[in-house]
N, C-alpha and C positions, 0 to 999 in steps of 0.2 A: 474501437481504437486500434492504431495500425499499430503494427510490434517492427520496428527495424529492425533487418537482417543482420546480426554482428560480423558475419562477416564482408555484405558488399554492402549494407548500410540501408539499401531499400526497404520503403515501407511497404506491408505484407498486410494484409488484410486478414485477419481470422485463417489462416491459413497452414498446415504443417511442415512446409515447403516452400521457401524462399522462392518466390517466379522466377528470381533474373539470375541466380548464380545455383540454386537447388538445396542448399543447406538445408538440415534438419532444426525446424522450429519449435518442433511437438515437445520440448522437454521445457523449454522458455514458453510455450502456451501455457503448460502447466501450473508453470511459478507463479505467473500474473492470474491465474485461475485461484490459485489457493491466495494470495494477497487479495482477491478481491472478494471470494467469500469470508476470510477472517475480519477483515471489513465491514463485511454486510454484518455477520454477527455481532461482533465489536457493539455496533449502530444497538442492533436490538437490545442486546445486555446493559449500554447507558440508557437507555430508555427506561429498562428496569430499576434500575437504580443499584446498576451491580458495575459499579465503576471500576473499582481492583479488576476484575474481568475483562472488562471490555477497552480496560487499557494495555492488558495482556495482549488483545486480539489489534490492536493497534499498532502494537510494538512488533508483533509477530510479523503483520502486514509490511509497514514499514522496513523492516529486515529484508523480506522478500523484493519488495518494489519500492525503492523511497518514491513515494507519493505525497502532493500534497493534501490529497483528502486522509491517509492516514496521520499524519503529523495534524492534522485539523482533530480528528478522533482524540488524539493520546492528547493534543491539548482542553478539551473539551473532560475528557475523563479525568485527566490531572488535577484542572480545576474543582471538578467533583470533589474530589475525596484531598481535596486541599494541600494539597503538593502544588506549589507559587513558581516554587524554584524550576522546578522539574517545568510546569505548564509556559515558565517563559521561553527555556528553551525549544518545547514542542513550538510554538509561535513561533518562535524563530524561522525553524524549519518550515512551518509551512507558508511562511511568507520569502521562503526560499532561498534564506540564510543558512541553512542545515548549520 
């Protein structure tokens, strides 16, 4: 997935280094690194049935990168461990209402 440059907006390919202006990206690769593993584990930990957790790692995610596969997660976990309120909110979001 391309990351745009915040400063000249170009999309950058997996890259540390903005092609067309030169910005440093390597600290934004990171972020979207660590959102997207808290993610992946999130995924594992509801599969387990450790929903309090893996709504943790959703919420973390989401902070990092409003996503809507995380807001899918926290809604998904919320559900779990029966928080209605909270889970419609998450919907919301990931139907991209934040």
């Amino acid at each position: 997935m391309a990351l745009n440059c915040p400063a000249c907006r170009r999309p950058n390919e997996n890259s540390d280094t903005c092609a067309r202006c030169g910005a440093d990206l390597a600290a934004l690769q990171r972020v979207r690194a660590a959102a997207q593993a808290q993610l992946a584990r999130g995924r594992r930990l509801l599969q387990m049935g450790r929903g309090g957790e893996a709504l943790g790692c959703a919420t973390l995610s989401w902070r990092l990168k409003k996503s809507p596969a995380a807001a899918r997660l926290a809604f998904l976990a919320s559900l779990h461990l029966g928080r209605f309120d909270q889970a419609r909110r998450w919907y919301a979001a990931a139907a991209g209402g934040e």
